[in-house]
Each structure stands twice: as C-alpha cells, then as structure tokens.
N, C-alpha and C positions, 0 to 999 in steps of 0.2 A: 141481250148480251152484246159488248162491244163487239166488232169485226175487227177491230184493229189489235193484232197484237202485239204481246207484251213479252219483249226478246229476255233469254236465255244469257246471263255472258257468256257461254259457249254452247252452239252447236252440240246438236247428237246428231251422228250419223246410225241409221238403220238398217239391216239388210233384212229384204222385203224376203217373204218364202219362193218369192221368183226368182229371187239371188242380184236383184235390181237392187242399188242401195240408194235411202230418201233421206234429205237432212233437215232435220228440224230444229228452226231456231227460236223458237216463242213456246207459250202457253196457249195459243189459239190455234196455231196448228198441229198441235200434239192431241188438240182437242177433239178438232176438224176429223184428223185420221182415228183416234179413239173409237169416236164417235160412229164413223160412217165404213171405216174399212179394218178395224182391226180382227185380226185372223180369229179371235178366243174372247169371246163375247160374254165372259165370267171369271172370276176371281177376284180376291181378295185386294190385288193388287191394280187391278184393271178398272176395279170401284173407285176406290181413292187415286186412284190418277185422275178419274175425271171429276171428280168432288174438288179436288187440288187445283187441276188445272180451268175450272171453273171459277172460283176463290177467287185462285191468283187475276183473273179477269177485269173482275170485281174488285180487283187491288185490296180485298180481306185477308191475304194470304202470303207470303212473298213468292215470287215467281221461281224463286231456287226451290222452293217446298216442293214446285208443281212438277221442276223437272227434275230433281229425285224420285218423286211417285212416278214419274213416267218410265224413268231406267229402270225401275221396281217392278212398272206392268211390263217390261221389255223379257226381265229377266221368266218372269211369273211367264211368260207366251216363248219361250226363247227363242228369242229374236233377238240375234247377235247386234252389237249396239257398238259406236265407237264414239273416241271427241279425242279432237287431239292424237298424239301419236296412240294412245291407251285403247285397244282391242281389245272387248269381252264378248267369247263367241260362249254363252249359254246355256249350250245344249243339254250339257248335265242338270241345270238345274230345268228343266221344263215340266211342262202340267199336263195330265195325264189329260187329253183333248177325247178320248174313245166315251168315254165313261158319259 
C-alpha cells in the first residue's frame, strides 16, 4: 500500500477521548489511526472506513467516499468531529461499547 497520502479538500478535526483534538487531512491517515488507535474496534461504520479509505489509496475509489466513511465511523465511535466552522459533537448517536 502507498505511504503517501491522498488529501481530503478539507480537513476533519477530531476530538480524541482525551479531549486532545487530531486533524486529519488524507485517506492514509485516517487509515493509519483506524487502524492502529481507534477507541471501537467494531461496527458497521468502522469497516467501511477502512475498506474506503483503503480503495481511496488504491485511487479505486474517490477519496471524498473515504472521508465520509470516516465521519460515519466518527459518528458510529462518538467522537465529536469538526471541518470548518461546522461542529458535530455525537454523543447521542454512539455505540453501545459495554456489550
């Protein structure tokens, strides 16, 4: 798989469960954290982000595909997510993590 990625036109800002916020601006690093450090290591939404943002990699896919599955797994983990002035803090929709 490339290392190099494949930019966003805009920016997602995240805020991490530490209340730190990370901003990602590609398909490979949305990948990267998917991959290695996301908090909810299952759903529906959390598969197809990395299916997407994989794709998009591969240039199979456009890379806006990937970074809507990404706000998708954002919402699916809530984990408040921004771009731009637009703040969507999630909380209500989140996934039952106990279970």
């Amino acid at each position: 798989m490339p290392t190099t990625d494949i930019s966003w036109q805009q920016p997602i800002t995240v805020q991490l469960q530490n209340g730190t916020d990370r901003r990602f601006t590609g398909a490979y690093e949305a990948l990267d954290f998917l991959e290695n450090e996301w908090p909810v290591r299952r759903g529906g939404h959390y598969d197809n982000a990395i299916r997407l943002c994989r794709a998009a990699l591969l240039r199979a896919m456009p890379v806006e595909a990937a970074r809507e599955a990404f706000v998708a797994a954002c919402l699916e983990a809530a984990l408040p997510w921004r771009y731009g002035s637009y703040i969507a803090a999630n909380r209500a929709r989140s996934v039952d993590v106990a279970a």
